[in-house]
C-alpha positions in Angstrom: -16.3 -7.9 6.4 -16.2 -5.3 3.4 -16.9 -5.8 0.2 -16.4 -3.4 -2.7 -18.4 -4.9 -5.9 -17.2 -3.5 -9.9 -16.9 0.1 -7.9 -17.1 3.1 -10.6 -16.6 6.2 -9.8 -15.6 9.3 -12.0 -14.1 13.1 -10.4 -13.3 15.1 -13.2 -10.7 13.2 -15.7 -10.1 10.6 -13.0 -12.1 7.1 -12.5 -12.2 4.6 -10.3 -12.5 1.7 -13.2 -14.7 -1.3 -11.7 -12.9 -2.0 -8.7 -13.8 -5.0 -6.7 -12.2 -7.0 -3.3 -13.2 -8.2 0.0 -11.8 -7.8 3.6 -12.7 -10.7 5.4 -14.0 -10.3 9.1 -10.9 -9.6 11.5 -8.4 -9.1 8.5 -5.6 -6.6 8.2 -5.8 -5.4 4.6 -3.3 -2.6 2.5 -3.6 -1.4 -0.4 -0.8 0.2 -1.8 -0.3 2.6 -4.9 1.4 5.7 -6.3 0.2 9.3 -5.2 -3.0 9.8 -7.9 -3.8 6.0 -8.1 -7.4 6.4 -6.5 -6.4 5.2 -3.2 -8.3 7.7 -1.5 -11.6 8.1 -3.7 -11.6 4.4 -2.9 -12.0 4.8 0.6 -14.5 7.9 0.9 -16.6 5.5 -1.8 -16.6 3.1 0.6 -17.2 5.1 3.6 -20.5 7.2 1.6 -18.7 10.3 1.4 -18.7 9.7 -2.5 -21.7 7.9 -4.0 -20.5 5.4 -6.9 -21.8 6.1 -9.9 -21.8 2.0 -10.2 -21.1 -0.8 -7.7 -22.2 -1.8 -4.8 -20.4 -1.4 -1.2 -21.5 -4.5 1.3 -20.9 -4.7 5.5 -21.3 -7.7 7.4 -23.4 -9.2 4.6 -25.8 -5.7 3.6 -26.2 -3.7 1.2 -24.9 -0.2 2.4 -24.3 1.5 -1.3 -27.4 3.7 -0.4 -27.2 4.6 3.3 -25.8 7.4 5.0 -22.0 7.6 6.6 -23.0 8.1 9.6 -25.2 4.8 9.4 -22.4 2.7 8.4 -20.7 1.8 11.2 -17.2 2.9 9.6 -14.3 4.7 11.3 -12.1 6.9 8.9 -8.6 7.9 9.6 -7.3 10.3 7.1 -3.6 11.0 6.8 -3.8 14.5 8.2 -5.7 14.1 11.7 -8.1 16.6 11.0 -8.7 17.9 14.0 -10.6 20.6 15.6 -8.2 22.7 16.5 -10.9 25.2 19.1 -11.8 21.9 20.8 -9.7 20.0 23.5 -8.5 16.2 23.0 -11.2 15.5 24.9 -13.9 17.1 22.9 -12.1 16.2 19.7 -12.6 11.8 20.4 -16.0 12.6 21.3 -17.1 14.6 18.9 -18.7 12.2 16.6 -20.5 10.3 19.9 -23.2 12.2 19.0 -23.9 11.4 15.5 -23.6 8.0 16.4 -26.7 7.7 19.0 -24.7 7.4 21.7 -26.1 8.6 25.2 -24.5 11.7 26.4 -24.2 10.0 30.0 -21.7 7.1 27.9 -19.4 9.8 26.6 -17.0 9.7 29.2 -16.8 6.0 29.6 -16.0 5.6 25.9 -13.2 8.2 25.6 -11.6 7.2 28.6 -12.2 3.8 27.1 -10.1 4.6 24.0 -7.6 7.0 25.7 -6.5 4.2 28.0 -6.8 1.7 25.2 -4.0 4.3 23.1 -2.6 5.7 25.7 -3.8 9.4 25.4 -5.7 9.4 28.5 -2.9 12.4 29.5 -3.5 14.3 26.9 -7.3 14.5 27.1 -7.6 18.0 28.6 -4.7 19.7 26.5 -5.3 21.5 23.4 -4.7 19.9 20.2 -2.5 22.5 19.1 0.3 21.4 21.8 0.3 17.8 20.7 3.1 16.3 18.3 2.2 14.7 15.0 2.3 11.3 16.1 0.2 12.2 19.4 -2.3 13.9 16.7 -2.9 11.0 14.7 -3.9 8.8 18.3 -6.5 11.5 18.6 -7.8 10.9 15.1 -8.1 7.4 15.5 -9.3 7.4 19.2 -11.9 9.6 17.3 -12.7 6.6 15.0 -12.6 3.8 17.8 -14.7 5.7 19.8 -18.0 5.1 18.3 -17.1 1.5 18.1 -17.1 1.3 14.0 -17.5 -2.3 12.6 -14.6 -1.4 9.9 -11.3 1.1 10.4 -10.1 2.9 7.2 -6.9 4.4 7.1 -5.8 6.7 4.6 -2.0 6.8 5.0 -2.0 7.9 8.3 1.7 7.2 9.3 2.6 9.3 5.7 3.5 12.7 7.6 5.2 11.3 10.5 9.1 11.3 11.2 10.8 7.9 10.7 10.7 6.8 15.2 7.2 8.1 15.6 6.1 6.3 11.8 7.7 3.1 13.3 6.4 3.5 17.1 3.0 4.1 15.6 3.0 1.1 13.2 3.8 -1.2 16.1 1.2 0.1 17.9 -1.7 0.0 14.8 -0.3 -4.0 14.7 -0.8 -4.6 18.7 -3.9 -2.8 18.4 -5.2 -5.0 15.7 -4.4 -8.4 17.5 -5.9 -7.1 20.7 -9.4 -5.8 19.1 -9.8 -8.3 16.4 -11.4 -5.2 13.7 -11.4 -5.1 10.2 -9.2 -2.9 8.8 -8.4 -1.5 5.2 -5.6 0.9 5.3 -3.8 2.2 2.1 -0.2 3.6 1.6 2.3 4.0 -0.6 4.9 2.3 1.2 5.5 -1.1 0.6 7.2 -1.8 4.2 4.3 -0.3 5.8 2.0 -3.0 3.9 4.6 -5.6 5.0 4.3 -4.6 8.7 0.7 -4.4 9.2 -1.1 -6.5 6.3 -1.8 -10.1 6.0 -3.9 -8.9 2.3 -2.3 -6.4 0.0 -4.2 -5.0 -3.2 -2.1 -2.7 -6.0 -3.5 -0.1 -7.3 -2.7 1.8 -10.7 -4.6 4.8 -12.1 -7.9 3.9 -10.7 -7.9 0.2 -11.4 -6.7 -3.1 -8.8 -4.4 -4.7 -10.5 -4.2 -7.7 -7.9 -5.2 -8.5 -4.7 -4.6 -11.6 -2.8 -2.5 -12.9 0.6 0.7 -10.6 1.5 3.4 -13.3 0.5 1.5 -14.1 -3.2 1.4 -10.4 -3.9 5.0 -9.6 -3.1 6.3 -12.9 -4.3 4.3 -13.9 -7.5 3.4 -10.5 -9.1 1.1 -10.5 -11.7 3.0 -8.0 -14.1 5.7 -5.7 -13.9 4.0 -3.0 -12.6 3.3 -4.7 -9.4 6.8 -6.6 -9.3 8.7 -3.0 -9.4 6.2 -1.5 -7.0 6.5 -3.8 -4.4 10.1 -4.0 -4.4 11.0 -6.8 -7.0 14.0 -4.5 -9.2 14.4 -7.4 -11.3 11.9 -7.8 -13.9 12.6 -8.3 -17.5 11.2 -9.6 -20.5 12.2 -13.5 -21.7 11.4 -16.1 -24.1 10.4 -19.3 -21.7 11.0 -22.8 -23.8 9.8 -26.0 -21.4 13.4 -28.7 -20.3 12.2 -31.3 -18.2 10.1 -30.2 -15.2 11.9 -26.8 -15.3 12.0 -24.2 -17.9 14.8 -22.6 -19.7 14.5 -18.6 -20.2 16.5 -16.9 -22.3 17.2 -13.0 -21.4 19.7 -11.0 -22.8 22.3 -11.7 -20.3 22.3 -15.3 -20.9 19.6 -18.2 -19.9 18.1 -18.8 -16.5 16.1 -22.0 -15.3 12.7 -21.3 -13.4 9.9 -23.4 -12.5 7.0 -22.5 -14.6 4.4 -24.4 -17.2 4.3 -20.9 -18.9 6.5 -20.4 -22.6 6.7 -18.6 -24.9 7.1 -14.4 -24.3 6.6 -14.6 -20.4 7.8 -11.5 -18.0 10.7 -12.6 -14.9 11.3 -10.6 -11.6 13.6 -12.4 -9.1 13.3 -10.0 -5.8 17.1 -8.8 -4.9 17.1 -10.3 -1.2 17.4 -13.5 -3.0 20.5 -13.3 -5.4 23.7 -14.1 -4.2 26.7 -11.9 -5.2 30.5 -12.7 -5.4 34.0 -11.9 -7.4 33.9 -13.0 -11.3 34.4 -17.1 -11.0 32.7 -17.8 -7.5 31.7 -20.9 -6.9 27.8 -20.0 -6.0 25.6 -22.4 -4.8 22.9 -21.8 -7.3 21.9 -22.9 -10.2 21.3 -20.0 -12.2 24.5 -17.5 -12.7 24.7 -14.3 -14.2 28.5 -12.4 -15.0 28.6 -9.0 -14.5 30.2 -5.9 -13.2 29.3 -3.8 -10.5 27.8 -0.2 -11.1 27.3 1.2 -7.8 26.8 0.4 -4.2 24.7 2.1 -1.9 24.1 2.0 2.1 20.7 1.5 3.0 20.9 1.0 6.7 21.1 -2.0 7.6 21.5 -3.7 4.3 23.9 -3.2 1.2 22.5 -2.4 -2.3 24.4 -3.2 -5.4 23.6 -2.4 -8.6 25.5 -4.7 -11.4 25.5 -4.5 -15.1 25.1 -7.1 -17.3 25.4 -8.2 -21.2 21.7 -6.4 -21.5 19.6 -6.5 -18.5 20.7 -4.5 -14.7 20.5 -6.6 -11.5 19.9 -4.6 -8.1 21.1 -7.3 -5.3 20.8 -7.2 -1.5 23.3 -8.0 0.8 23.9 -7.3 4.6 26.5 -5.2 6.0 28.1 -8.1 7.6 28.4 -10.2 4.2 29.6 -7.1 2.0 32.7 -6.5 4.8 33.7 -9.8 4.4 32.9 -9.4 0.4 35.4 -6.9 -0.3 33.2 -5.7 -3.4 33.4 -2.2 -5.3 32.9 -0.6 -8.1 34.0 -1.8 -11.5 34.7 -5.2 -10.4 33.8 -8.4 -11.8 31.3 -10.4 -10.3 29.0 -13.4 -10.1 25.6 -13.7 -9.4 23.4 -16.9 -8.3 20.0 -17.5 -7.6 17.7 -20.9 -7.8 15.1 -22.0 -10.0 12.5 -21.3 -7.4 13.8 -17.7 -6.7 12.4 -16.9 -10.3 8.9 -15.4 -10.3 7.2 -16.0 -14.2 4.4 -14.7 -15.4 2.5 -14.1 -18.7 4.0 -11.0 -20.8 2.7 -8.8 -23.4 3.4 -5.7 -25.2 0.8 -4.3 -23.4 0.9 -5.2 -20.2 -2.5 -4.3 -18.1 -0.6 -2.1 -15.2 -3.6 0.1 -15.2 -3.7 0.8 -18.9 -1.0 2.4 -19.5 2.2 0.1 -22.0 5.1 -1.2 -20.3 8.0 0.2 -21.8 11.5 -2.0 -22.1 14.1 0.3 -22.2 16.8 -0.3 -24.5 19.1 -2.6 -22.5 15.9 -5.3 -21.6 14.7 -3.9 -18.5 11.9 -2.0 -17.5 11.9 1.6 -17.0 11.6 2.7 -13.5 8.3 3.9 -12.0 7.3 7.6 -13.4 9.4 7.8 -16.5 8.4 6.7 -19.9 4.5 6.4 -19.1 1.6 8.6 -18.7 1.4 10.0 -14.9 -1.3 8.7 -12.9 -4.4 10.9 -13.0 -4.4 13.5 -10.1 -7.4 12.8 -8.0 -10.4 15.0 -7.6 -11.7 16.7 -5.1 -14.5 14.6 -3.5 -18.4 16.5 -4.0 -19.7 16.7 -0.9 -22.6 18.7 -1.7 -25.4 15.9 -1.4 -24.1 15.0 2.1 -24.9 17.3 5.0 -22.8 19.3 7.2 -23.9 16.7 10.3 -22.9 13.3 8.0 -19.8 14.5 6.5 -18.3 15.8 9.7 -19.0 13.0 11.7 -16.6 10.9 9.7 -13.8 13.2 8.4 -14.3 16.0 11.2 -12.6 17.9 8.4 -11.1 21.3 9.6 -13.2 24.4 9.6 -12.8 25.6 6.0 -14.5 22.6 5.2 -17.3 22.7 7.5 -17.2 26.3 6.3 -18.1 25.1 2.4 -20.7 22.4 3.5 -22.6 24.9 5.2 -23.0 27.2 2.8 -23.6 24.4 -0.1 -26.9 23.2 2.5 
């Protein structure tokens, strides 16, 4: 188990704002955010490479805020492997054994333990410059494994792989996961990475964590718009929510929806585009919300369909298979119909202000929100991480960084 506990930490104009959350034992936590969001000073705060300037950071029940990396019992995967690139494979998953305690006479049981477990015992004599980028990144977390770490961090290590190696190397991080049973915290960008591989996802926004909770309660019920558009829900607008019955009527600018919500009043809506029917202007939809409107554009995205359809005020993004838009016979400019139930409707408290990491939500001026990166201040470009306090023997025996970094923590000692 980690624990992270009102986490403050400021490098140059950035901070990390009070940040707190917990990995249970065994869990499979992602956090996800833009590039700049604090992601990684999260993670080398955790790991001891930064010291907060407030907080706490707890293992297994203890207090570890003052200890040294190398005491921690944490394995750190960064998104660039970091390896050393005048050592062999070999040398390169043993390399932090030694900083660890670990008996010289065990080194070759335990690499050939993690080689095996990864399936890099082939590699172990090659050089590291010979290896592709998805063979790299094994290293780097054989590496971790190796020194038997009570928690795995992952700093976006499947970010500079092709698309087959990023997907054979997710499926692998998941097997690996059920057979070991380790807590891990890995953060990303990419919401179908966090799909995959978490069963916890946290959002972070310009050094803050905006919400944290179980995978389907994070990508289902956002708690503002921020989070809805991030995690793939196109559809959020602005309503005004007045109670019917045991559902609620919400009136948007295309017309009125029914959701199921207590909330009224100004409330915020995001209905996630895998679950809004589409069909020609008059369809008999089996739903109980429709919307009229005309279609914009229509996009391939592999194995699904994307439409994006105008409306009175608001624009809809829908999902549709391949198979469903052949037998559709939708294009561009036509007329159409969209459905979705009560249930499909995601409502949560609105203000002008939204907290999304304090910067406003704007509405643009047809009722929906502006996409990510336009019309808001840019998240804060991160920091370097100081160093300086840690020595050349702690800091390398997490990171291993490459030898320009070695080269500036020597000389800072």
């Amino acid at each position: 188990m980690i624990r992270a506990v009102e986490l403050r930490k400021r490098l140059g104009e950035f901070e990390l704002n009070h940040v707190s959350f917990e990995v249970a034992e065994g869990a499979y936590a992602v956090l996800l955010g833009p590039t700049g969001c604090g992601k990684t000073v999260l993670l080398e705060t955790l790991v001891g490479i930064n010291r907060p300037d407030e907080g706490q950071v707890w293992l297994d029940g203890q207090d570890v805020t003052d200890v040294a990396p190398e005491q921690r019992g944490i394995g750190f995967v960064y998104q660039r492997s970091m390896l050393f690139p005048h050592l062999s494979v070999r040398q390169n998953v043993a390399y932090g054994l030694r900083y660890h305690g670990v008996p010289r006479s065990e080194y070759g049981a335990r690499v050939g333990r993690v080689a095996t477990l990864l399936g890099i015992g082939h590699l172990l004599e090659r050089g590291v410059g010979a290896l592709s980028g998805g063979e790299m990144q094994k290293v780097a977390l054989a590496r971790a494994l190796a020194i038997e770490p009570r928690v795995l961090l992952f700093d976006e290590p499947l970010a500079a792989l092709d698309p087959p190696a990023k997907e054979a190397l997710c499926a692998e991080l998941a097997a690996l996961h059920r057979q070991l049973g380790m807590t891990i915290l890995h953060v990303t960008h990419d919401q179908d990475e966090a799909r995959v591989l978490g069963r916890t996802i946290g959002v972070l926004r310009d050094g803050r964590l905006l919400q944290f909770g179980p995978k389907d309660e994070v990508f289902d019920r956002p708690n503002s718009p921020f989070v809805a558009r991030f995690v793939g829900t196109e559809n959020v607008f602005a309503g005004e929510a007045v109670a019917e019955g045991t559902l609620s009527r919400i009136q948007l600018g295309c017309g009125s929806v029914r959701a199921k919500t207590s909330l009224t009043g100004r409330v915020g809506v995001c209905v996630r585009p895998e679950l809004v029917s589409i069909g020609p202007e008059g369809s008999a939809l089996q739903a109980a919300n429709h919307i009229r409107g005309k279609v914009e554009a229509v996009s391939d995205r592999g194995a699904l369909v994307r439409y994006q359809v105008a409306t009175a005020r608001e624009a809809f993004v829908v999902l549709q298979t391949k198979r469903d838009y052949a037998a559709s016979g939708l294009a561009v400019g036509q007329p159409v119909t969209l459905g979705f139930e009560p249930a499909a409707v995601h409502v949560f408290p609105w203000e002008d202000n939204q907290d999304s990491g304090g910067v406003p939500c704007p509405i643009g001026p047809i009722g929906r929100i502006g996409p990510i990166g336009h019309g808001s201040t840019p998240c804060a470009r991160r920091a370097p991480p100081h160093p300086s306090y840690l020595s050349y023997r702690s800091y390398t025996s997490y990171s291993s960084p490459e030898r320009r970094c070695v080269s500036t923590l020597r000389a800072r000692r």
